[in-house]
C-alpha positions, 0 to 999 in steps of 0.5 A: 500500500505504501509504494502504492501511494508513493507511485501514485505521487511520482506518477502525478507530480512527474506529469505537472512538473516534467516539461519544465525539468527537461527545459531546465536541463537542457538549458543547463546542459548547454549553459555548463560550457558557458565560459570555455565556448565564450572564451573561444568566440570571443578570442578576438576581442577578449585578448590583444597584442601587447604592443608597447610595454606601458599601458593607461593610466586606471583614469584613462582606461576608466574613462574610454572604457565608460565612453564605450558603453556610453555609461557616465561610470562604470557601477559594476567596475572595471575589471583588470587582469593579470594576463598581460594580453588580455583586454580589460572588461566592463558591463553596463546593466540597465534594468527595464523600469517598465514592469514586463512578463518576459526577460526581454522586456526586463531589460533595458541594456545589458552589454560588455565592452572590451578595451586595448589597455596599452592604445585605449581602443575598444575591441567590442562592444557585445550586446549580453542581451541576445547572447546566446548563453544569457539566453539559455541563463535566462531560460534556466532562470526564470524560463524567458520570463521576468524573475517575479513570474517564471522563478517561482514556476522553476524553483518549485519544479526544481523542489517537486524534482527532488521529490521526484528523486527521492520517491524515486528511490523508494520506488527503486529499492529492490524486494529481494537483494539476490543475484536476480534483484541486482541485475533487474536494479542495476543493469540495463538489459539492452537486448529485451523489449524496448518497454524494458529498455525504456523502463530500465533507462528511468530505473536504474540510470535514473538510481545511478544519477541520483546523488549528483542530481540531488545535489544540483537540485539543492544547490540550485534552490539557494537562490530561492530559500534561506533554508539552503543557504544554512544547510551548507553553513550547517555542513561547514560549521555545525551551525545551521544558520546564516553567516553574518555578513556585518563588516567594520563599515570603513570611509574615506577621509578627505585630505585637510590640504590639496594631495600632490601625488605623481599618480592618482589614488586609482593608479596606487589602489591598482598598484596596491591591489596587485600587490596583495593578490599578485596571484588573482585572475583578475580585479575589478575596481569600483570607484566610489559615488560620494565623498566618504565612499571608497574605491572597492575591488572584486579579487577573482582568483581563479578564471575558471571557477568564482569561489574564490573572491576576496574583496578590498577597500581603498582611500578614495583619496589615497588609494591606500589599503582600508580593508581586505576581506580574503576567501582565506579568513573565511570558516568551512561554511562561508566557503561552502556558500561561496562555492555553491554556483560552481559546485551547481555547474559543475566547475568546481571539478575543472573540466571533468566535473563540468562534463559529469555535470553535462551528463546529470543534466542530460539523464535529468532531462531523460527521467520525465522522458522515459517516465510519460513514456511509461506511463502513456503506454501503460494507459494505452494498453489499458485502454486496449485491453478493456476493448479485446473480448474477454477470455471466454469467446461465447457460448458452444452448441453443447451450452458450454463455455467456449474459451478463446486461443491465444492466437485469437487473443493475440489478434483482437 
């Protein structure tokens, strides 16, 4: 009785929330690539030939790069980076203030533009907008609609999916553990029927897959609830709450007599900025928006995963060091927090894990697939049974029953 009631809740919210988990997989599968596919597209214009040994001063760089997004200041940075022959980047982005149903329609202007830092010239400005993966972001996001409509529908697809892979494994668990048990449970039999085939695509790749898709899943609602943001504080520190993200607020102070410095206050926090990550990928810098503000830095430390972000604040004018917050002063579970979007798409284990991240995706968007099929065919011999004549054909002229061969069974 009890798996019945759990097949008949797997079967239903399978049916509800299937179109959608195969849309997020599919999205999410041609979003895992993201990075290394952009890299290689826009290699023309993300790095230059470094023609002269001295590059712009930050001013100068700052003030091209905000005329090439037709900004007047860059409020997401300028990001610079340790690779001497790559350009310099920033983005601009403008939400819609008309309120909108789709993601289209919820942005105003979202672009990047790319900066020679040794000439001052513009490489490309590219329009994020239409790219091809911030589309398939937004797909996965918010299904192509605005975030108040579609993130609910995909966050409680997403929960009902976990439910999905849990009942799952309920309906999975063998009866008996023999050796005939074990191969129904964990081998596919390729030569059978394709109704087994199909079924054993659902039942056992979908029991093989489990733990990678649970975790995706989870990690995947961190957006969407507290709740998952203080398991994985839980699990780095025991402690299941949220970190307290209070800092020591710090200021700049305004000199009591004019500064006659050689470089600007921006040109020393770069300088300073390197100086303490002289390993970083890359660091943005952010100038501030009044007199007391500072000059903060986004420290990326590696180009192939966002974990490992470390954040400073300058003397708007000094540019000296006021505060560093590193990724190494923080506890297990702040990390663990950090890392939660690369652990979702698999970049937290380089390029394998991003290929086992493709697979789960791939078998994720499988399961309601194989699952309708299942389910449809059962429904249509069902139908077809109910319409064959049954066992008994009619009655013989000596008044007895008169049974059916198999072959006329097999025939109506």
């Amino acid at each position: 009785m009890f798996k019945k009631i759990i097949l008949f809740l797997h079967r239903w919210l399978g049916l509800i929330s299937g179109l959608v988990v195969l849309v997020l997989s599919i999205s999410g599968a041609l979003f895992v690539f993201q990075k290394e596919f952009t890299h290689w597209l826009r290699k023309d214009v993300m790095y230059v030939e470094q023609t002269q040994r001295q590059r712009l001063s930050m001013e100068e760089m700052y003030a091209r790069t905000a005329d090439a997004l037709e900004v007047p200041a860059l409020y997401y940075g300028l990001v610079t980076y340790k690779d001497e022959n790559q350009a310099w980047s920033a983005f601009s982005y403008i939400p819609n203030p008309e309120p909108s149903w789709t993601y289209f329609g919820a942005i105003k202007e979202y672009k990047t533009a790319y900066v020679n830092p040794y000439t001052g010239e513009t490489q490309a400005v590219i329009d994020e907008e239409k790219d091809f993966f911030q589309i398939m972001k937004g797909i996965h996001w918010s299904l192509l609609l605005s975030t108040p409509i579609g993130q609910p529908i995909v966050v409680w697809s997403t929960v009902i999916f976990i439910v999905l892979l849990i009942s799952g494994l309920v309906l999975w668990w063998p009866k008996k553990w023999n050796k005939a048990g074990k191969q129904k449970s964990f081998k596919v039999k390729w030569g059978s029927t394709w109704r087994r085939v199909n079924y054993d695509l659902h039942n056992v790749v979908g029991f093989y897959a489990l733990l990678l898709a649970l975790i995706v899943g989870f990690t995947g609602l961190y957006w969407a609830f507290p709740f998952a943001k203080k398991t994985l504080h839980f699990l780095g520190t025991g402690e299941f709450k949220l970190p307290d993200t209070q800092t020591t607020k710090v200021q700049s102070t305004p000199p009591a007599a004019p500064r006659d410095a050689a470089e600007s206050p921006l040109e020393v926090a770069y300088k300073n900025g390197w100086e303490e990550f002289p390993d970083a990928y890359s660091i943005a810098f952010i100038t501030p928006r009044d007199s007391a503000g500072t000059i903060n830095a986004i420290v990326r430390g590696s180009g192939k995963t966002y974990y490992e972000r470390s954040e400073m604040k300058f003397d708007q004018y000094t540019g000296e060091v006021l505060q560093i917050d590193a990724y190494e002063d923080k506890n297990a579970g702040e990390k663990l927090l950090a890392m939660n979007y690369d652990i979702h798409v698999g970049a937290i284990g380089g390029i394998p894990g991003k290929i086992l991240a493709l697979l789960i995706c791939i078998v994720s968007g499988s399961l309601p697939i194989t699952g309708f099929i299942i389910w449809f065919d059962k429904k249509r011999r069902g139908k077809r049974q109910k319409s064959r004549p049954s066992f008994y054909k009619g009655i013989s002229g000596n008044g007895r029953k008169k049974k059916c061969k198999p072959s006329e069974l097999a025939e109506a």
